[in-house]
PyMOL CGO cylinders between C-alpha atoms (Angstrom):
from pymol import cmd
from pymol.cgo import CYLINDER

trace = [
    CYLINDER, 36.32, 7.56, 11.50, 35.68, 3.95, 11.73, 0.3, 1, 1, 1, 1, 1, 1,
    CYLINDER, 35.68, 3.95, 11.73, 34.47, 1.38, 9.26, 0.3, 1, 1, 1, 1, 1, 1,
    CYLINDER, 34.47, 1.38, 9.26, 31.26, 0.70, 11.70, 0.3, 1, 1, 1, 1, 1, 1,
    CYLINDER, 31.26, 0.70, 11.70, 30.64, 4.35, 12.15, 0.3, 1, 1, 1, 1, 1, 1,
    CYLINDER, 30.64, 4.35, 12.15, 31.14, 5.20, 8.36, 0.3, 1, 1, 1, 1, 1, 1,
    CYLINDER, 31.14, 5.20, 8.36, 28.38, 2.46, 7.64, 0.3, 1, 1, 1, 1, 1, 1,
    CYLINDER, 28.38, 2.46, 7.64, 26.18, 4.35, 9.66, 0.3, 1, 1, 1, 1, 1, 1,
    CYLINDER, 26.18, 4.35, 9.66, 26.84, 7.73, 8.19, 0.3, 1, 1, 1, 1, 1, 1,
    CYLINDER, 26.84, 7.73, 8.19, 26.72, 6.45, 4.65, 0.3, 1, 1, 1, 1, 1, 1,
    CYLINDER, 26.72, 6.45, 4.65, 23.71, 4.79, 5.24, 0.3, 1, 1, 1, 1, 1, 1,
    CYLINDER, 23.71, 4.79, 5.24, 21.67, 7.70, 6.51, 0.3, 1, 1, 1, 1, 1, 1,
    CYLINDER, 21.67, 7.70, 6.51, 23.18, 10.04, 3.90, 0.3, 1, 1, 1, 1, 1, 1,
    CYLINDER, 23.18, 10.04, 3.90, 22.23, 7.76, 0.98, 0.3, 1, 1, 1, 1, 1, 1,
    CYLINDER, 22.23, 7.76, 0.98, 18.60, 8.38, 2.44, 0.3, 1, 1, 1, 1, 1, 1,
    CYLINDER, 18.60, 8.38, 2.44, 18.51, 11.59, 0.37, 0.3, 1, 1, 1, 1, 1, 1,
    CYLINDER, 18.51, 11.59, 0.37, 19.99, 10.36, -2.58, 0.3, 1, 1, 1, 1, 1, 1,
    CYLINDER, 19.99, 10.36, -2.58, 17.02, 7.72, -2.67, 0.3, 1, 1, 1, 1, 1, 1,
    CYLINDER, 17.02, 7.72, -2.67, 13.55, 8.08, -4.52, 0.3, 1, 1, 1, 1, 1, 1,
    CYLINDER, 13.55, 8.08, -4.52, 10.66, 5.62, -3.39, 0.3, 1, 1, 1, 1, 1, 1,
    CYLINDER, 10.66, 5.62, -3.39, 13.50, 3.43, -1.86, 0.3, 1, 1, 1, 1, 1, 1,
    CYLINDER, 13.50, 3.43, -1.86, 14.50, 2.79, 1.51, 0.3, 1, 1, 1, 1, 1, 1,
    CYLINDER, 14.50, 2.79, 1.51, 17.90, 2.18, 3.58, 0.3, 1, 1, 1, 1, 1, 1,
    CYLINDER, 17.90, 2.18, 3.58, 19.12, -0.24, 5.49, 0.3, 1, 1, 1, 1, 1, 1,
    CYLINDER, 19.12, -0.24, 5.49, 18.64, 0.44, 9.89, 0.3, 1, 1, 1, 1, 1, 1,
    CYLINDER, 18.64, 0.44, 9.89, 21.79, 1.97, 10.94, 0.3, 1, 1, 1, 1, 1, 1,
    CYLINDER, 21.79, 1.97, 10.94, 24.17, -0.92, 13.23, 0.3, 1, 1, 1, 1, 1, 1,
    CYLINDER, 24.17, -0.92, 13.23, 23.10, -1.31, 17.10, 0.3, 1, 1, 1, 1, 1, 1,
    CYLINDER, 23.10, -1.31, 17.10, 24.46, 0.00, 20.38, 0.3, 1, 1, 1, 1, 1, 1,
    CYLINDER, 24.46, 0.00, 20.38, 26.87, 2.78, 19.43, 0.3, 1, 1, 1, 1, 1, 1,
    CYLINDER, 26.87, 2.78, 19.43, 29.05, 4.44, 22.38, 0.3, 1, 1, 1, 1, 1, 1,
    CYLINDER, 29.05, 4.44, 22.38, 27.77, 8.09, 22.53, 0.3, 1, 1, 1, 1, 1, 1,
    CYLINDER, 27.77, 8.09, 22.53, 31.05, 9.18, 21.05, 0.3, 1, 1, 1, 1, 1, 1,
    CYLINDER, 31.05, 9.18, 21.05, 30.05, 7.04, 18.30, 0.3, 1, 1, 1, 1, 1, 1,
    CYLINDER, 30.05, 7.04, 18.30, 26.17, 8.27, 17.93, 0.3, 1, 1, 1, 1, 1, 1,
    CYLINDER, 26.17, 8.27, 17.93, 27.50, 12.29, 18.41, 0.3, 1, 1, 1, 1, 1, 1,
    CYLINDER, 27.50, 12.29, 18.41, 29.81, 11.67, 15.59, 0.3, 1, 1, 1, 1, 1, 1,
    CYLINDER, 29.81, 11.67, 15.59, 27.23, 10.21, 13.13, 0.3, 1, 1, 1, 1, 1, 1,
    CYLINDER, 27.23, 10.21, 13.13, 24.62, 12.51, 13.90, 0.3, 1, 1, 1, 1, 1, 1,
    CYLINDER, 24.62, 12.51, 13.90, 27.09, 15.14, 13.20, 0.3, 1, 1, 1, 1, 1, 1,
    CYLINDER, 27.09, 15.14, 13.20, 27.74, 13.75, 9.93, 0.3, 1, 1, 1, 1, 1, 1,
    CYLINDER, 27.74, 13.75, 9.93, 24.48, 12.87, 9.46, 0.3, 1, 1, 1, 1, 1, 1,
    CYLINDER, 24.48, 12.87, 9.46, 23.79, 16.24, 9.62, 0.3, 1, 1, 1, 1, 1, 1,
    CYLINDER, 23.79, 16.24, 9.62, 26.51, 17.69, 7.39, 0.3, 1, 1, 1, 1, 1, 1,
    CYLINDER, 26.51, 17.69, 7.39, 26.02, 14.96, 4.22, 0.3, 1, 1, 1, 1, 1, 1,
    CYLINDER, 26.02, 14.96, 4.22, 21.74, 15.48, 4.67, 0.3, 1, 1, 1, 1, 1, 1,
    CYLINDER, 21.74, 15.48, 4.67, 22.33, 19.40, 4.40, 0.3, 1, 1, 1, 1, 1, 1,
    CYLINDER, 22.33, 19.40, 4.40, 24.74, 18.62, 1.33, 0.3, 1, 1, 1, 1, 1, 1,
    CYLINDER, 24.74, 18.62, 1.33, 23.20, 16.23, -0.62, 0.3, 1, 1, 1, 1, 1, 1,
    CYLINDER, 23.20, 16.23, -0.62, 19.81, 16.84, -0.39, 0.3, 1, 1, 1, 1, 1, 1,
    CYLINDER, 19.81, 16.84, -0.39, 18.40, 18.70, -3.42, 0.3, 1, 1, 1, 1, 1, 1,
    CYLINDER, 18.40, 18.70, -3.42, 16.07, 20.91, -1.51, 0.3, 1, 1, 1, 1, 1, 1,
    CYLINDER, 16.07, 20.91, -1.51, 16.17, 20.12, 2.14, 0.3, 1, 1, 1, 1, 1, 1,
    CYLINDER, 16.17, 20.12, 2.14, 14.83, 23.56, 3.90, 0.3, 1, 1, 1, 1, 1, 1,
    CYLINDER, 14.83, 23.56, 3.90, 11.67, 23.76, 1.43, 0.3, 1, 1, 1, 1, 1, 1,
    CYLINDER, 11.67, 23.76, 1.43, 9.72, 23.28, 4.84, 0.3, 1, 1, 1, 1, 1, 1,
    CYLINDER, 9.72, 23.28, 4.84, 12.40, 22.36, 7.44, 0.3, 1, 1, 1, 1, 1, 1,
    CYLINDER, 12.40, 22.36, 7.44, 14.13, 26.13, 8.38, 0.3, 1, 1, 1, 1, 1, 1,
    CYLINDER, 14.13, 26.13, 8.38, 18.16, 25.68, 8.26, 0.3, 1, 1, 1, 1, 1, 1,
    CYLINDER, 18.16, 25.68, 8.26, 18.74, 26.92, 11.75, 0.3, 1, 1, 1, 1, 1, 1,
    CYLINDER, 18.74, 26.92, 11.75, 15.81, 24.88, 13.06, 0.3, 1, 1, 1, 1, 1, 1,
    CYLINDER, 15.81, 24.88, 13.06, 17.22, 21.72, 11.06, 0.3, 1, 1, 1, 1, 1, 1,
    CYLINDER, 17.22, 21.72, 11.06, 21.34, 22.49, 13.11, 0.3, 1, 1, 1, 1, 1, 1,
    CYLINDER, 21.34, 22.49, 13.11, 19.58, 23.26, 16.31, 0.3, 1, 1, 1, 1, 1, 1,
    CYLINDER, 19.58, 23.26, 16.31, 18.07, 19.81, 16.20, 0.3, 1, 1, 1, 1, 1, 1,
    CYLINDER, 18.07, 19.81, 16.20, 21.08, 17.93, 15.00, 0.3, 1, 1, 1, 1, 1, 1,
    CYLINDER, 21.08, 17.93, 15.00, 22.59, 19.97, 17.75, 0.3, 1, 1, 1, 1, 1, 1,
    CYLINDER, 22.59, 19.97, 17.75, 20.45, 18.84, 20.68, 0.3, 1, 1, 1, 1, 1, 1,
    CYLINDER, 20.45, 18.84, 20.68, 20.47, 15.45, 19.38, 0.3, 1, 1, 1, 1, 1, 1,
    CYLINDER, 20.47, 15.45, 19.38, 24.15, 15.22, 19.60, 0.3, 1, 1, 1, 1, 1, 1,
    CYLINDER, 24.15, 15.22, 19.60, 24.31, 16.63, 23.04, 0.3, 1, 1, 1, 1, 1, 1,
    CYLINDER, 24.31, 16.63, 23.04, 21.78, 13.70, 23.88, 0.3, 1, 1, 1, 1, 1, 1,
    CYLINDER, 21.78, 13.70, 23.88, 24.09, 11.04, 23.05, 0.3, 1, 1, 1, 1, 1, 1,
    CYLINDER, 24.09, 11.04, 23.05, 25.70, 11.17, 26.47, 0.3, 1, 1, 1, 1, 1, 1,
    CYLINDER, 25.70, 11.17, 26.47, 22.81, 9.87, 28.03, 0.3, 1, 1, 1, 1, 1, 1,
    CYLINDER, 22.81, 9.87, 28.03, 20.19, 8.75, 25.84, 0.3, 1, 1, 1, 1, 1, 1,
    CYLINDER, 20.19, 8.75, 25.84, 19.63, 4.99, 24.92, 0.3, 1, 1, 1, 1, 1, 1,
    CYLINDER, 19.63, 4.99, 24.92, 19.84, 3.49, 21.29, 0.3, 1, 1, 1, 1, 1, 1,
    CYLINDER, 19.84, 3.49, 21.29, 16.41, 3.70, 21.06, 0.3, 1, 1, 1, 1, 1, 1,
    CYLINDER, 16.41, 3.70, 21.06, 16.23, 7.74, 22.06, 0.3, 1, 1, 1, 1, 1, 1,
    CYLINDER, 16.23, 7.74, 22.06, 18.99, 8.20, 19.41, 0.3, 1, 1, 1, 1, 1, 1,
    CYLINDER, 18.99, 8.20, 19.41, 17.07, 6.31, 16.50, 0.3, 1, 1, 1, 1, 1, 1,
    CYLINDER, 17.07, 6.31, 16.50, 13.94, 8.08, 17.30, 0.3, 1, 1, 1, 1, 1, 1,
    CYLINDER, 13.94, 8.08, 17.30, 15.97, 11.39, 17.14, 0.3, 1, 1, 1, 1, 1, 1,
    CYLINDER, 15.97, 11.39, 17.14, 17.20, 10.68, 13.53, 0.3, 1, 1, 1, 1, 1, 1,
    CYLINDER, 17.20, 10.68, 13.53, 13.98, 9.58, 12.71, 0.3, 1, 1, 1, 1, 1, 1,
    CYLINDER, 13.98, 9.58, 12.71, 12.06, 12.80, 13.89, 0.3, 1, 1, 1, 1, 1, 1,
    CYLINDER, 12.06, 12.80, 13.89, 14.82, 15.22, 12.56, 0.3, 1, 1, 1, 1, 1, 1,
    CYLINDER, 14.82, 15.22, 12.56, 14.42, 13.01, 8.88, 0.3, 1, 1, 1, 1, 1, 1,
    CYLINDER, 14.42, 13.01, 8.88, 10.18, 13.35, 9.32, 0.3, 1, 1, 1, 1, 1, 1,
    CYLINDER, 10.18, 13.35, 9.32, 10.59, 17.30, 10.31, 0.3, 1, 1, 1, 1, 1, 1,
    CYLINDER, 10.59, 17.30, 10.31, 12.47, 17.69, 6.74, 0.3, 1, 1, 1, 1, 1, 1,
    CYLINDER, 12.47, 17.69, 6.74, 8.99, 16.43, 5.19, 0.3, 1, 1, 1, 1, 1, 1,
    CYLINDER, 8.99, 16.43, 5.19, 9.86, 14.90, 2.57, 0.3, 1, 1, 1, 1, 1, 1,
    CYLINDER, 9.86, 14.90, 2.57, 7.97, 12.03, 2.11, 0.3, 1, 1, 1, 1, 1, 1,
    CYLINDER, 7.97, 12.03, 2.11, 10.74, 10.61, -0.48, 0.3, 1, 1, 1, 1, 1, 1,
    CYLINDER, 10.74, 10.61, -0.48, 13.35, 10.64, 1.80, 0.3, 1, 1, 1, 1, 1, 1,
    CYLINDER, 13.35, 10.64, 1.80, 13.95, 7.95, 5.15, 0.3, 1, 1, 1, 1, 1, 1,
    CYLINDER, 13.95, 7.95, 5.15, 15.32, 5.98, 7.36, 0.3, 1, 1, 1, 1, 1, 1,
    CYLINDER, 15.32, 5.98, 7.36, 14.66, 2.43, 8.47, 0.3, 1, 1, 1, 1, 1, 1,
    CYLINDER, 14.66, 2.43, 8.47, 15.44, 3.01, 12.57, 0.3, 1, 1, 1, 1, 1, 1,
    CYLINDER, 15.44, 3.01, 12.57, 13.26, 0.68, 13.92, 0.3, 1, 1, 1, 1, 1, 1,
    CYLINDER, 13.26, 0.68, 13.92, 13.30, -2.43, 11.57, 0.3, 1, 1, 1, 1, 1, 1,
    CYLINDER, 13.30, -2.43, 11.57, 15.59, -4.77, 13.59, 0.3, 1, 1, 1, 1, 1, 1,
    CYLINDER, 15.59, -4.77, 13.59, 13.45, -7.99, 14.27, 0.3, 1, 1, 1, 1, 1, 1,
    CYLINDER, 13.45, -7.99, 14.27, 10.31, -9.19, 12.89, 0.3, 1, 1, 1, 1, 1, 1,
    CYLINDER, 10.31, -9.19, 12.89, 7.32, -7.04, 12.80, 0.3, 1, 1, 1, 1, 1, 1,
    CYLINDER, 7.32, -7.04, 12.80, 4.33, -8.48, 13.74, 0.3, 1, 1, 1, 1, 1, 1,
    CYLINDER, 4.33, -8.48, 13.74, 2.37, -10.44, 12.14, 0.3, 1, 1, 1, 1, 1, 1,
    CYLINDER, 2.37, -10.44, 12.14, -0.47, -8.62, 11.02, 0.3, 1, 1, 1, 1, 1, 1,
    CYLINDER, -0.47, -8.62, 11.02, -1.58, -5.79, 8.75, 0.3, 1, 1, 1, 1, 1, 1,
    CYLINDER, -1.58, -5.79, 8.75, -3.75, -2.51, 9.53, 0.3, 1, 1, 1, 1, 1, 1,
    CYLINDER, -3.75, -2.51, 9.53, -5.34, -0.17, 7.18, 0.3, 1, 1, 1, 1, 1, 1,
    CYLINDER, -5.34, -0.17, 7.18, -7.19, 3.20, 8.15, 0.3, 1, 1, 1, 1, 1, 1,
    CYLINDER, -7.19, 3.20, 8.15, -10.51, 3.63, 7.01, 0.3, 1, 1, 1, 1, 1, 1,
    CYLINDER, -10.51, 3.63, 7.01, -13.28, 6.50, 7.85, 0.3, 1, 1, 1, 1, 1, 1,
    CYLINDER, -13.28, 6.50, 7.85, -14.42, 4.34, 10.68, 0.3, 1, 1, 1, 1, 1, 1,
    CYLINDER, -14.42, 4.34, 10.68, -11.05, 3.50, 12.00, 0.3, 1, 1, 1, 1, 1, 1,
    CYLINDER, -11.05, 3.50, 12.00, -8.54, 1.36, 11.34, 0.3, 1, 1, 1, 1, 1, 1,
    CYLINDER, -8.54, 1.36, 11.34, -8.94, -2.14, 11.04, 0.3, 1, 1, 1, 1, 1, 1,
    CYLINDER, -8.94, -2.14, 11.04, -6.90, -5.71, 10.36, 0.3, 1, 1, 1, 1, 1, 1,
    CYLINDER, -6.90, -5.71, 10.36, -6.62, -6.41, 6.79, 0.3, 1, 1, 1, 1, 1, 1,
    CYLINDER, -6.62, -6.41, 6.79, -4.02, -9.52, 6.65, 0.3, 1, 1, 1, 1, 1, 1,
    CYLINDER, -4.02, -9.52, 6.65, -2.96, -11.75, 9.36, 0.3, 1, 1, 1, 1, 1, 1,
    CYLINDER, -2.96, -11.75, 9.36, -1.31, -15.36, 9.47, 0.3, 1, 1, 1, 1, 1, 1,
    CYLINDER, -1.31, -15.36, 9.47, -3.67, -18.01, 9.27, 0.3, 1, 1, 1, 1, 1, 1,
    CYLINDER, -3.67, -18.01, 9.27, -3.73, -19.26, 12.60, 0.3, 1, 1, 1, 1, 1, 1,
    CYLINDER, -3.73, -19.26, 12.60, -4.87, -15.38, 13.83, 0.3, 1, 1, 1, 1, 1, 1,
    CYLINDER, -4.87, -15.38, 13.83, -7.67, -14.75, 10.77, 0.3, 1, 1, 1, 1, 1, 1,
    CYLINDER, -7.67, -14.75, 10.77, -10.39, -14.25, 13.34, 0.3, 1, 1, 1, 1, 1, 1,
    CYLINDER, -10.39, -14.25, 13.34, -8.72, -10.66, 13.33, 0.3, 1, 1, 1, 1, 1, 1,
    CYLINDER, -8.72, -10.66, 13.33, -8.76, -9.96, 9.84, 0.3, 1, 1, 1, 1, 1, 1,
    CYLINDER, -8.76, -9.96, 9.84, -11.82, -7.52, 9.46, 0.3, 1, 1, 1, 1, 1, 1,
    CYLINDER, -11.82, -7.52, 9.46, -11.95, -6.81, 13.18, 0.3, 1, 1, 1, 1, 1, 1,
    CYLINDER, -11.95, -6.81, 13.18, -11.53, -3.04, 14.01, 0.3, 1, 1, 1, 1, 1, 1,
    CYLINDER, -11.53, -3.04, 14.01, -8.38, -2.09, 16.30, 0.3, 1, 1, 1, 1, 1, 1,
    CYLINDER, -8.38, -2.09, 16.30, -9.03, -0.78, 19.86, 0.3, 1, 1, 1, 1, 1, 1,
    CYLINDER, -9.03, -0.78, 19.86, -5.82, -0.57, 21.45, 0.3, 1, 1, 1, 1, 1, 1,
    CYLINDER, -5.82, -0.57, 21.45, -2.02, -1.46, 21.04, 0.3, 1, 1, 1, 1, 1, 1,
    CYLINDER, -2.02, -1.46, 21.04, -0.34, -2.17, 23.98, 0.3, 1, 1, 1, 1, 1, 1,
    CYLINDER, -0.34, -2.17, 23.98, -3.21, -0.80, 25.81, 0.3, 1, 1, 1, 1, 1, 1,
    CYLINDER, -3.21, -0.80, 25.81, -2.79, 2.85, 24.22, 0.3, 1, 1, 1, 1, 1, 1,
    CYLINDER, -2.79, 2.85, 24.22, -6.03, 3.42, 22.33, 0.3, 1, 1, 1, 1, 1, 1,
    CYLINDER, -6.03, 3.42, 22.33, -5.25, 3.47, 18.93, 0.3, 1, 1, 1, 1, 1, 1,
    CYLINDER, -5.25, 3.47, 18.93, -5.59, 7.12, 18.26, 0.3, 1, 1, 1, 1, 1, 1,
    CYLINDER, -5.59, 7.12, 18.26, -3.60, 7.82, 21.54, 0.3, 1, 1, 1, 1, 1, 1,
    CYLINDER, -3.60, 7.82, 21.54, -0.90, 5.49, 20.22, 0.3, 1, 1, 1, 1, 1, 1,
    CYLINDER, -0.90, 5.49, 20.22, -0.52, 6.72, 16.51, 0.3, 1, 1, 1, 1, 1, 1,
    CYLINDER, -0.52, 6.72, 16.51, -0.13, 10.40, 17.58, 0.3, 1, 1, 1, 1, 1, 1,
    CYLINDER, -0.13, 10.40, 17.58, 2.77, 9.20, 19.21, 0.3, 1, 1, 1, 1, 1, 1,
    CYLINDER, 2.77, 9.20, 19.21, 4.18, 7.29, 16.18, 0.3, 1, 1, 1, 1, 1, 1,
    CYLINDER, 4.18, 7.29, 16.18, 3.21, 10.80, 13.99, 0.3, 1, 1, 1, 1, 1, 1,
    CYLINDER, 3.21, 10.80, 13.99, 6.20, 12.57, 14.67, 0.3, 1, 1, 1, 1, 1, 1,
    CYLINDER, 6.20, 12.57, 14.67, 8.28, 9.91, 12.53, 0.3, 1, 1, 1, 1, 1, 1,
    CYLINDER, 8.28, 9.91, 12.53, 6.51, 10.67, 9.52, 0.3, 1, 1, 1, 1, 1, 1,
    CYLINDER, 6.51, 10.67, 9.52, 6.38, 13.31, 6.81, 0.3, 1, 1, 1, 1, 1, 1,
    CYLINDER, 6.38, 13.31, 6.81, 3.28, 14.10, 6.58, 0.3, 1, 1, 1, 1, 1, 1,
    CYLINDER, 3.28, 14.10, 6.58, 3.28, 16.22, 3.24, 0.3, 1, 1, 1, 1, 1, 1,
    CYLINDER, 3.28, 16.22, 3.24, 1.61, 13.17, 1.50, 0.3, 1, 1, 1, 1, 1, 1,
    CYLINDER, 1.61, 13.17, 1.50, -1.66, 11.79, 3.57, 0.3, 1, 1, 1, 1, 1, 1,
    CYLINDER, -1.66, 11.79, 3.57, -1.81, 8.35, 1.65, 0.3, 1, 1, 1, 1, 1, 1,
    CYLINDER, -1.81, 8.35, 1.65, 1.71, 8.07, 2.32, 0.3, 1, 1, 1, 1, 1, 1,
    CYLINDER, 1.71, 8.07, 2.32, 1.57, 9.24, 5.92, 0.3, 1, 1, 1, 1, 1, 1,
    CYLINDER, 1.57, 9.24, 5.92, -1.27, 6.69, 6.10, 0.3, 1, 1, 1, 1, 1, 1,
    CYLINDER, -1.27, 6.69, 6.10, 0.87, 3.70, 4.64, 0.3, 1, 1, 1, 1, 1, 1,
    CYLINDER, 0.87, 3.70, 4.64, 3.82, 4.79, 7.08, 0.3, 1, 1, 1, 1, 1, 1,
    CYLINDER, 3.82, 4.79, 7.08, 1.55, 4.81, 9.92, 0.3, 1, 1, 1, 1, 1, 1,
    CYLINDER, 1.55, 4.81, 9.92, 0.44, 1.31, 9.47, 0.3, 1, 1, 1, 1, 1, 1,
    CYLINDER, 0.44, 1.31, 9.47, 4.26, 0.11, 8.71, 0.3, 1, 1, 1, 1, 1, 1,
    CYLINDER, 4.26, 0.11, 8.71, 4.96, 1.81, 12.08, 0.3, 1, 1, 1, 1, 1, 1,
    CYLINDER, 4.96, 1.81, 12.08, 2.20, 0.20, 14.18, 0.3, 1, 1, 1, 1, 1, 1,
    CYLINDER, 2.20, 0.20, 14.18, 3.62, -3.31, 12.90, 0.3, 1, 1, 1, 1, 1, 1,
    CYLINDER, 3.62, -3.31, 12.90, 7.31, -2.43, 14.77, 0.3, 1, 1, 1, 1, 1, 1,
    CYLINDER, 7.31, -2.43, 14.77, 8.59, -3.41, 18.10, 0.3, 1, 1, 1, 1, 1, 1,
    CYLINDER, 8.59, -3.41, 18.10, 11.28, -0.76, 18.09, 0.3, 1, 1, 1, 1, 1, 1,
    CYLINDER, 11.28, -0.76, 18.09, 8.69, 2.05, 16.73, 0.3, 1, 1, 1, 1, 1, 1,
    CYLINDER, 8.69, 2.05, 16.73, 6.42, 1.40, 19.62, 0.3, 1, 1, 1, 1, 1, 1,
    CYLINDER, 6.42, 1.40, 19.62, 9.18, 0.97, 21.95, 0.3, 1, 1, 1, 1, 1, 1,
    CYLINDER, 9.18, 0.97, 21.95, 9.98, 4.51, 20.90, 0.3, 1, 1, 1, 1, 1, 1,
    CYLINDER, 9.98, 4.51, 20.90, 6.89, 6.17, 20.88, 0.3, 1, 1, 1, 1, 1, 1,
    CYLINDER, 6.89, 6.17, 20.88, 6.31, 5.11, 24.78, 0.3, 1, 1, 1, 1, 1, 1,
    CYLINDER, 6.31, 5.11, 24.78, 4.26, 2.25, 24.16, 0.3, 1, 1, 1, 1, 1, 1,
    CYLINDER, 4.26, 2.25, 24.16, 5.03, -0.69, 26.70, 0.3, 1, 1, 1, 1, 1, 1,
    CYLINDER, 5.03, -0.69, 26.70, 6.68, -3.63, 24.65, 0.3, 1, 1, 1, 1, 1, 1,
    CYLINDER, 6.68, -3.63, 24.65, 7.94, -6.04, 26.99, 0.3, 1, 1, 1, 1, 1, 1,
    CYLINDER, 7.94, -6.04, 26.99, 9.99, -8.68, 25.56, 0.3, 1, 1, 1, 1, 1, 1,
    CYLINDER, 9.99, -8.68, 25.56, 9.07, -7.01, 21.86, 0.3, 1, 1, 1, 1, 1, 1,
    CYLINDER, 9.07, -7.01, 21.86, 5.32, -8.01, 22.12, 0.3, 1, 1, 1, 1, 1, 1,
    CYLINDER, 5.32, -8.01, 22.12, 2.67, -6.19, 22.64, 0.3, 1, 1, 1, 1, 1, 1,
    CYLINDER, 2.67, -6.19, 22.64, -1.68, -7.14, 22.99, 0.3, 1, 1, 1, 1, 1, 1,
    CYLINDER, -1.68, -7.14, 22.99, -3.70, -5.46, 20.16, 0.3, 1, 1, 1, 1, 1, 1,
    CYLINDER, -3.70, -5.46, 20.16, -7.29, -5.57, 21.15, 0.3, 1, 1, 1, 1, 1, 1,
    CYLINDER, -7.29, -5.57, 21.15, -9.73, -5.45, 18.92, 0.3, 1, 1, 1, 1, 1, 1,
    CYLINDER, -9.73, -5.45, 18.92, -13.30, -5.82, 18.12, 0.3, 1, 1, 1, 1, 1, 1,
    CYLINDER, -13.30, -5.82, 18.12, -15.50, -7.54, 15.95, 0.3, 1, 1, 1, 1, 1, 1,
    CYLINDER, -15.50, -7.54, 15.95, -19.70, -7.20, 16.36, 0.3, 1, 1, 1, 1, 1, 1,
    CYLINDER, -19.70, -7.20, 16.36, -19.35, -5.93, 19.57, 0.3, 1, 1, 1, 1, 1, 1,
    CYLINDER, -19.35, -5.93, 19.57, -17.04, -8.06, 20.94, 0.3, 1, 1, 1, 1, 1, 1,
    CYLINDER, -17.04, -8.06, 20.94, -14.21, -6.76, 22.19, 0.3, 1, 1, 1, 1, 1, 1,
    CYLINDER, -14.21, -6.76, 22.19, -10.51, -9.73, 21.90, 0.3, 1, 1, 1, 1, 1, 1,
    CYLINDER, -10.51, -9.73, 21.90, -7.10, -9.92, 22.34, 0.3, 1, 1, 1, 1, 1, 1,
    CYLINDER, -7.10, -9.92, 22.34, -3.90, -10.77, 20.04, 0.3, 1, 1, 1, 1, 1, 1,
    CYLINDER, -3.90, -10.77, 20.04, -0.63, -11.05, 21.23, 0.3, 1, 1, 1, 1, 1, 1,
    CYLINDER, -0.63, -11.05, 21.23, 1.75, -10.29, 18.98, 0.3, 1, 1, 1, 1, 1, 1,
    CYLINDER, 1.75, -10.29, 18.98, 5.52, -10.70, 18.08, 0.3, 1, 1, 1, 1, 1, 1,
    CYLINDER, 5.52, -10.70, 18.08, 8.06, -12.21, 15.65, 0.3, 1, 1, 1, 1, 1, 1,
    CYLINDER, 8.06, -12.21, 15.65, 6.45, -15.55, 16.93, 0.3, 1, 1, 1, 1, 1, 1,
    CYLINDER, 6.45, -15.55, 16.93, 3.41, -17.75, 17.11, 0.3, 1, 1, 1, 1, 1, 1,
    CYLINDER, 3.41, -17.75, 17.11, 0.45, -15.91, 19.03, 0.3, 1, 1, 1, 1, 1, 1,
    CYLINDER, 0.45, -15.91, 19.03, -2.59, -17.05, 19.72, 0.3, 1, 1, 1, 1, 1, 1,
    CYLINDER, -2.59, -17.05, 19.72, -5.95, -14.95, 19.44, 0.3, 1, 1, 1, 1, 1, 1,
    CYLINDER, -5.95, -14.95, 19.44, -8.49, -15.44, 21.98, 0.3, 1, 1, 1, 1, 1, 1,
]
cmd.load_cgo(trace, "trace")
């Protein structure tokens, strides 16, 4: 097995062996001979090394999606793949154990938190602060609850606070929207938002916006 391939591998296995940590995003554009054979041992060194890893994720459930996962590596893009290891790590549930698949780039440059109402900006650069406070609409013109039952699947959802805090990490990344369907082109995307009634527009991405 190759060096890049091994870093891969070793990287997704330590995600088990981790506590409250994360792991670094496995390398970019694999060959599908490349992506089959880490999600393979993926597969093997999660089942291994994980203390308790069918508590809520059936063992033949858990190989039949490694399985199909490594039969979509012939076809699927980079971005198919790291959603696949990030669904097969949410569907283990355990909210102590994870990937980092989608943080290549900058995220943008805001913050979200979910309250009762909905969720709404809590932090933004200072050239963007008219959105701090303002509820969120839309994200790439999904409506937000449209848009983060799209990004649920990537989450273990055995802890709701922590489910909420990986939602709002999620709705911050490109490559996470790019993977749950949203349109991203060029890795930005328009969060609308609203404020007293009025409805506005921030473009986002690992750049300088504007809010108007």
């Amino acid at each position: 097995m190759s060096r890049r391939i091994l870093k891969l591998a070793a990287l997704l296995a330590a995600a088990v062996l981790l506590s409250g940590q994360a792991v670094s995003p496995p390398p970019e554009h694999l060959s599908p001979g490349q992506w089959r054979e880490d999600v393979a041992n993926f597969g093997r060194e999660l089942a291994a090394r994980h203390k308790d890893l069918f508590f809520h994720l059936p063992r033949a459930e858990f190989e039949q999606q490694i399985s199909r996962l490594e039969d979509a590596a012939a076809t699927a893009s980079d971005i198919e793949m790291r959603a696949g290891l990030t669904r097969i790590m949410a569907a283990v549930d355990d909210p102590h154990s994870w990937i980092l698949a989608f943080n290549q780039g900058k995220p943008f440059e805001l913050r979200f938190r979910q309250f009762p109402e909905g969720w709404y900006c809590t932090e933004a650069r200072d050239d963007m602060a008219e959105a701090v406070g303002a509820r969120l609409i839309s994200v790439a013109g999904i409506p937000v609850e449209e848009a983060t039952r799209r990004l649920l699947p990537f989450i273990a959802q055995q802890n709701p606070i922590q489910t909420q805090d990986a939602m709002a990490s999620l709705l911050l990344l490109p490559r996470a929207l790019e993977a749950a369907g949203l349109p991203v082109p060029g890795k930005s995307a328009d969060f609308e938002l609203m404020r007293d009634g009025r409805r506005f527009h921030s473009l986002r991405a690992g750049r300088a916006g504007t809010v108007a």
